[in-house]
C-alpha positions as CSV (number, residue, x, y, z in Angstrom):
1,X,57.8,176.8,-92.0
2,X,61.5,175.8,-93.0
3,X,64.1,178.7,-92.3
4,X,67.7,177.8,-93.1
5,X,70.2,179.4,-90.7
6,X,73.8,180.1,-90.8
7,X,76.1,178.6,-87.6
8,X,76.3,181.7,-86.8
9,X,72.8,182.2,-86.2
10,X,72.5,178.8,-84.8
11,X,75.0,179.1,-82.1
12,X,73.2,182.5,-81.4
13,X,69.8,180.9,-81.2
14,X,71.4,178.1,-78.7
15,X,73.2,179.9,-76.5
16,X,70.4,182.5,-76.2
17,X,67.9,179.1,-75.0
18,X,70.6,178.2,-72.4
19,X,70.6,181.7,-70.6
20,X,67.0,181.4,-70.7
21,X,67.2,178.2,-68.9
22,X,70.0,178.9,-67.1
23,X,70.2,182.3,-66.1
24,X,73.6,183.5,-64.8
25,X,73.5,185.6,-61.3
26,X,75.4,188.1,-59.7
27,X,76.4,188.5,-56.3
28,X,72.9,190.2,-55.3
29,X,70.8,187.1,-57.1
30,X,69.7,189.0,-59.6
31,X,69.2,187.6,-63.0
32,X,72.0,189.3,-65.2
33,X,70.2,190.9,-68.6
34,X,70.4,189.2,-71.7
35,X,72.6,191.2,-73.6
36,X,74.8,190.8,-76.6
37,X,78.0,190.4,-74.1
38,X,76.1,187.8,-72.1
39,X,74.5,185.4,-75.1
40,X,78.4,185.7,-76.3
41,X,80.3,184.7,-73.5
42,X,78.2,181.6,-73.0
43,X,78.2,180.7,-76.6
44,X,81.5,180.4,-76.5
45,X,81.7,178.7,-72.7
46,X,78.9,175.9,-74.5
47,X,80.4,175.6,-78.4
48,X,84.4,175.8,-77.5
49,X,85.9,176.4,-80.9
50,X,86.2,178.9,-83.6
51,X,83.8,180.6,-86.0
52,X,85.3,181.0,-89.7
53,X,88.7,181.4,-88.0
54,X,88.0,184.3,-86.0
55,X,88.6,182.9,-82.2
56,X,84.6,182.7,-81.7
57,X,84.0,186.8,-81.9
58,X,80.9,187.0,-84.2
59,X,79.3,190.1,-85.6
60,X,76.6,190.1,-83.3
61,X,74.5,193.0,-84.4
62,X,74.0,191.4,-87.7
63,X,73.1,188.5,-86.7
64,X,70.3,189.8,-84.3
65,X,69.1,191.6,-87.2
66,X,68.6,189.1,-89.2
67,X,67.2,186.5,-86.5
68,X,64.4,189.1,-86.2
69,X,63.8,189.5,-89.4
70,X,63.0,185.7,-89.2
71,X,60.9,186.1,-86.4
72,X,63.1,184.1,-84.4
73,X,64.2,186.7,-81.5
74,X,62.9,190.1,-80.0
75,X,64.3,192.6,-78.8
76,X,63.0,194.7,-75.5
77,X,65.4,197.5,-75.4
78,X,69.1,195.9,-75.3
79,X,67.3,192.8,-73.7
80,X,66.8,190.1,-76.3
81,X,64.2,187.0,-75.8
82,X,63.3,183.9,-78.2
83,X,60.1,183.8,-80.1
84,X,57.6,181.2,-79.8
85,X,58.9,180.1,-83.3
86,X,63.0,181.0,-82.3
87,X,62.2,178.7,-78.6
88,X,60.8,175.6,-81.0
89,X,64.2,176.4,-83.3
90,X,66.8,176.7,-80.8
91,X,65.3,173.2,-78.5
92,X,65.8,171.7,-81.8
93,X,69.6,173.4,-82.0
94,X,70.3,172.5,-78.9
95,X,69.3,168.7,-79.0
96,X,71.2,168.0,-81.9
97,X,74.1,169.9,-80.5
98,X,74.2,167.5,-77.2
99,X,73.6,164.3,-79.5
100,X,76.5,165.2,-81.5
101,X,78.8,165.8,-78.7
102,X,77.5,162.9,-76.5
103,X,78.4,160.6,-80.0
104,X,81.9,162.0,-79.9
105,X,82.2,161.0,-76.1
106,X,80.3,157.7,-76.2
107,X,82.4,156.8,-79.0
108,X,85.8,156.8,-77.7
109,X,85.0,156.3,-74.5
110,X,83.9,152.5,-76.0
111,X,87.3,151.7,-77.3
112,X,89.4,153.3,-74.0
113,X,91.2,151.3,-71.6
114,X,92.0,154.1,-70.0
115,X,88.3,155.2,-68.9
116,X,87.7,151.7,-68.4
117,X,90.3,151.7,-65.8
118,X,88.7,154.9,-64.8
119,X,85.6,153.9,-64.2
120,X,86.5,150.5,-62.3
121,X,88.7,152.5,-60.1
122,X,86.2,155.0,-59.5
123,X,82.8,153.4,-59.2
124,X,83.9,149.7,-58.7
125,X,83.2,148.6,-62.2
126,X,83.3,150.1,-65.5
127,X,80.0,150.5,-67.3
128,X,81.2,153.3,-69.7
129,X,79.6,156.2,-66.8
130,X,79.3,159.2,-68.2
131,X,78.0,160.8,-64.7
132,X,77.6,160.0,-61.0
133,X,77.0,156.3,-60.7
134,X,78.7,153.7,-58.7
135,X,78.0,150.7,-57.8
136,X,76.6,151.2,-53.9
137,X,74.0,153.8,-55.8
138,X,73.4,151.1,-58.3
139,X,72.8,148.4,-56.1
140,X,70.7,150.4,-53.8
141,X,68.6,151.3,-57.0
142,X,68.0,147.7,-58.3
143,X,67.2,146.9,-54.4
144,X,64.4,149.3,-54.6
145,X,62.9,148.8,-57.7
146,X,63.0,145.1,-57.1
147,X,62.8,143.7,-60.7
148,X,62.2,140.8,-62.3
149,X,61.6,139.2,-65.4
150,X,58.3,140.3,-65.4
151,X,59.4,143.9,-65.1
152,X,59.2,146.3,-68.5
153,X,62.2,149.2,-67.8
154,X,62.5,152.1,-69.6
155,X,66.6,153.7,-68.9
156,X,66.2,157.6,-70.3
157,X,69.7,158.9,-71.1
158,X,71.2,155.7,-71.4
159,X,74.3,156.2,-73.4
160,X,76.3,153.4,-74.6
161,X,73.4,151.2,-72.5
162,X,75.9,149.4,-70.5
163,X,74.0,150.2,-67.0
164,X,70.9,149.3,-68.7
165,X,72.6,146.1,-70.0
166,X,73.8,145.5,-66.6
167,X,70.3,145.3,-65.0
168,X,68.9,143.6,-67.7
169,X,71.7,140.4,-67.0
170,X,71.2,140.7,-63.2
171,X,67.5,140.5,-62.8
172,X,66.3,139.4,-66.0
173,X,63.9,142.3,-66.9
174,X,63.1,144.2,-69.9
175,X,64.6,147.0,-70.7
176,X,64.6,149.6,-73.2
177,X,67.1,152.5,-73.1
178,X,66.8,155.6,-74.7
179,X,69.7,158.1,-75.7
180,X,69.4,161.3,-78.0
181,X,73.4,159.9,-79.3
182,X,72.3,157.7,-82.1
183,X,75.9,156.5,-82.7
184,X,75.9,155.6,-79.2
185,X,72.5,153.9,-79.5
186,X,74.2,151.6,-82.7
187,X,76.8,150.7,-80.8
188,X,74.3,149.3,-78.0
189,X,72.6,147.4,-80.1
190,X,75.3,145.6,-81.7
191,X,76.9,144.9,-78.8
192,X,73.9,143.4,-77.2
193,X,72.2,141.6,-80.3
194,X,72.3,138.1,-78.9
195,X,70.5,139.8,-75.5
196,X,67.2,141.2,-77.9
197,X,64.7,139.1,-76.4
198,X,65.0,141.5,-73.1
199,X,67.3,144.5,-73.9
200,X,66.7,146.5,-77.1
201,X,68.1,150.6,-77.4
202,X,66.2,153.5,-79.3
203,X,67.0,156.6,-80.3
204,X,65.0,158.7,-78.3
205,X,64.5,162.7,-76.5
206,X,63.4,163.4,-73.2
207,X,61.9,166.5,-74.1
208,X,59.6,165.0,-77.0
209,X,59.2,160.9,-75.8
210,X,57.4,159.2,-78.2
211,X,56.3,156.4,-76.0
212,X,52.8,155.2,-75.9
213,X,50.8,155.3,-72.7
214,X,50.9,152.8,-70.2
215,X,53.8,151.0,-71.7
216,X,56.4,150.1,-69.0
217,X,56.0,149.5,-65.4
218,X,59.4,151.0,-64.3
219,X,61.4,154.3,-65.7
220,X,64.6,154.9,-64.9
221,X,66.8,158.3,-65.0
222,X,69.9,158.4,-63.3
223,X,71.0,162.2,-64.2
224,X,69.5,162.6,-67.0
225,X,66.5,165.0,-65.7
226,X,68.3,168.2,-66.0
227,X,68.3,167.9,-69.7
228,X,64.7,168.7,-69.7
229,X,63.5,171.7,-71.2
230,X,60.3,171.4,-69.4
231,X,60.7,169.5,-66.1
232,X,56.8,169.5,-65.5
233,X,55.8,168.7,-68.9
234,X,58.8,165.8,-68.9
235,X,56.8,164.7,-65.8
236,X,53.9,164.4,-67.0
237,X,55.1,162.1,-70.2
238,X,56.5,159.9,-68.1
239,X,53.3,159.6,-65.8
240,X,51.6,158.9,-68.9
241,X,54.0,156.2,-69.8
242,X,53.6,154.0,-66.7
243,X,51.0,151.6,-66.2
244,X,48.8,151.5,-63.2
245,X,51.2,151.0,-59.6
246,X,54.1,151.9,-62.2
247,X,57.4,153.3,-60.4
248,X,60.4,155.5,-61.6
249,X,63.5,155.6,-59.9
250,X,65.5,159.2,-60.7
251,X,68.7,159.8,-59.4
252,X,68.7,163.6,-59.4
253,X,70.1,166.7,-57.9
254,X,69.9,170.1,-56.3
255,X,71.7,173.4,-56.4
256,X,71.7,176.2,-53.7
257,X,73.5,179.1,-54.4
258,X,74.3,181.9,-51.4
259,X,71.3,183.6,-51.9
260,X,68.9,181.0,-52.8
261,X,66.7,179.7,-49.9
262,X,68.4,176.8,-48.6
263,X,65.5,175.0,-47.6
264,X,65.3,174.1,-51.5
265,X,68.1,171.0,-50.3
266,X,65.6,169.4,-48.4
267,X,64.4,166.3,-50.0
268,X,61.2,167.5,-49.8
269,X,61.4,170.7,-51.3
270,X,64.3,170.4,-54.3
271,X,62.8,171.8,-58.4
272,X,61.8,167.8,-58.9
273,X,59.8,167.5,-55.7
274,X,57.8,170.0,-56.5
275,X,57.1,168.9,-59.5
276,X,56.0,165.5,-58.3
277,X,53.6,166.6,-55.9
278,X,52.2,169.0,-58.4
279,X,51.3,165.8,-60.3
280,X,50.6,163.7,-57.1
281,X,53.1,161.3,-57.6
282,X,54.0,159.9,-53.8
283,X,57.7,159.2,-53.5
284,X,60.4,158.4,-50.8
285,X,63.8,159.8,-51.0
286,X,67.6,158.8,-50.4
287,X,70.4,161.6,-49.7
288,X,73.5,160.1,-52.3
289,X,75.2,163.4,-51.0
290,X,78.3,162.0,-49.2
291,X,78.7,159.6,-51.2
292,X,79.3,161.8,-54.6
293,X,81.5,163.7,-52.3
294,X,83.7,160.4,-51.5
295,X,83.0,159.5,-55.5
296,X,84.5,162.6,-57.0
297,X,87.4,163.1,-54.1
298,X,88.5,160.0,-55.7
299,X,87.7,160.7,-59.3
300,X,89.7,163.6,-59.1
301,X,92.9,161.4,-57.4
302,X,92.3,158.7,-60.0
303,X,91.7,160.6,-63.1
304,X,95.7,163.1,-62.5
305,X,97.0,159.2,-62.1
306,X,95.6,158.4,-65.7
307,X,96.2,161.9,-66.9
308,X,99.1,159.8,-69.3
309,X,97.3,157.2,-70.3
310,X,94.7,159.5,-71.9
311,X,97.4,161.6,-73.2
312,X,98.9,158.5,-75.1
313,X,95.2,157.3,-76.3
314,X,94.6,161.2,-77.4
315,X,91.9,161.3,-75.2
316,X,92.9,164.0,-72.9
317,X,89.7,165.9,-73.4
318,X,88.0,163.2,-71.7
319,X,90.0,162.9,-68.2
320,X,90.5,166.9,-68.2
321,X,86.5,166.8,-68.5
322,X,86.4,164.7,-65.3
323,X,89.1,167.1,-63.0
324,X,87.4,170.1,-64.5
325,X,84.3,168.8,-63.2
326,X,85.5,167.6,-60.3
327,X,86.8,170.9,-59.0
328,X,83.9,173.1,-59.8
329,X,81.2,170.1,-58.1
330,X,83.6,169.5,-54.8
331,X,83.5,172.8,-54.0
332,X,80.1,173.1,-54.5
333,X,79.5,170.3,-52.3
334,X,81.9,171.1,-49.5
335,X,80.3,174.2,-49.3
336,X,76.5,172.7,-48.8
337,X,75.5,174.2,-52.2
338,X,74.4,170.9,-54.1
339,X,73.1,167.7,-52.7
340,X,72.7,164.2,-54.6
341,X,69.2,162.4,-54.2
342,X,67.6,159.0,-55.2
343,X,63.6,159.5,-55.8
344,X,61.9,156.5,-55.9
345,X,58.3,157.7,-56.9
346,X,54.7,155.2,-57.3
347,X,52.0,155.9,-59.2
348,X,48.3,155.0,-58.4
């Protein structure tokens, strides 16, 4: 059934998905209602820009009304909740939304010097990163997985493929990478097209692969996890995916906020490790956490010194992206609240 929705309605429907998956919390842990107040204060923390010119306040009311009427949302009370229908809507909302703003990023960021400086200065070379990935995690990755020509790679997330490109050149294997940003994914492939006999790009989701079973020997997903609607079912897809003795190496990582049982840092114990044991998948683990800290001490150092450089590209989005980031995950970090892992998981 096709239902045409307003933005309105859209941004509605996507921010209402992202409390669900997210839920804020308040000092005693406890889940804060879905309200009206709370779906609009994080539609405007996710979307960032006006609505028919009037600063991002929407008439809410209406809007619910009519999202029920479309049997899209429900309403409990003052409580609101997605359909079955409004949760298969709003994934969809919310996919295209990160494509689109991943195509802005990937796009510029192709044609910077100043993030190429950025990222050379930062994480030792400049592969367009988009996230948390220098070259000691890199290299520590590639020693793991041990690849070779005869090696099939699948790199989800992989943006403008440049770290997929990269391991491609160094050990000869092929690789596929996947990215939801099909501008992005273009881009790849034209900048690659005389590497096709090894390295080819796809547009692709995590949350719906369309990958046949038993098709690569190695997956890769360096940050890329926490995109997933479904972490188990994601799992699962990408068991499916790997042939027999198949490995994946996931560069992932774990939040623990005051009231939250700490022991969910352990290795051992983090969202994905209990996935992976739920579909007996063995895997040994590396703790990335000081280094991240050391990586985005410096990112925050290095991206103030460009701060001008951006300014004069009229990118200044993009290194106030990184300090913003910076600030809210150092704390985090300092304080023992998130910690940085490498899984490298076998299959049987």
């Amino acid at each position: 059934m096709r239902i045409q929705l307003s933005i309105e309605e859209s941004l509605f429907l996507d921010a209402l998905l992202s409390l669900e998956l997210y839920p804020e919390k308040v000092e005693t842990n406890e889940e804060i209602p879905i309200t009206l107040d709370s779906i609009h204060k994080r539609g405007i923390e996710l979307h960032k820009w006006k609505i028919k010119g009037n600063s991002g306040k929407l008439n809410l009311e209406d809007i619910t009304e009519l999202l029920i009427k479309k049997e899209l949302l429900q309403r409990t009370e003052n409580v609101y909740s997605l359909t079955a229908f409004g949760k298969i809507k709003a994934i969809t909302i919310r996919g295209k939304r990160i494509g689109n703003r991943f195509n802005s990023e990937f796009l510029r960021i192709a044609t910077s010097t100043a993030h190429s400086t950025f990222c050379k200065r930062v994480f030792g070379k400049d592969l367009s990163q988009a996230n948390m990935m220098d070259m000691v995690q890199l290299d520590k990755l590639l020693q793991i997985l041990n690849l070779s020509s005869k090696n099939k790679v699948l790199d989800l997330g992989c943006g403008l493929g440049k770290i997929s490109e990269y391991i491609s050149d160094v050990t000869n294997a092929c690789v596929l990478g996947i990215d939801v940003a099909n501008e992005a994914i273009n881009l790849a492939n034209k900048r690659t097209e005389e590497k096709r006999q090894r390295l080819n790009y796809k547009i692709g989701d995590l949350n719906n692969l369309a990958i046949s079973s038993n098709s690569f020997d190695t997956i890769i997903a360096i940050a890329t996890l926490h995109y997933s609607i479904d972490i188990d079912k994601t799992i699962k897809q990408l068991k499916a995916i790997l042939t027999p003795q198949g490995q994946m190496g996931i560069f992932t990582f774990q939040y623990a906020f005051e009231n939250d049982n700490p022991d969910i840092l352990h290795p051992d114990n983090t969202r994905l490790a209990q996935v992976l044991k739920k579909n007996d998948l063995e895997f040994r683990t590396w703790d990335f956490t000081d280094n991240e800290i050391r990586i985005r001490q410096n990112q925050l150092k290095i991206a103030n010194e460009l701060k001008k450089q951006f300014q004069e590209e009229g990118n200044i989005d993009l290194c106030s992206d990184r300090i913003e980031e910076c600030k809210i995950d150092l704390q985090r970090l300092l304080k023992g609240q998130k910690r940085r892992f490498l899984y490298h998981i076998q299959s049987s």
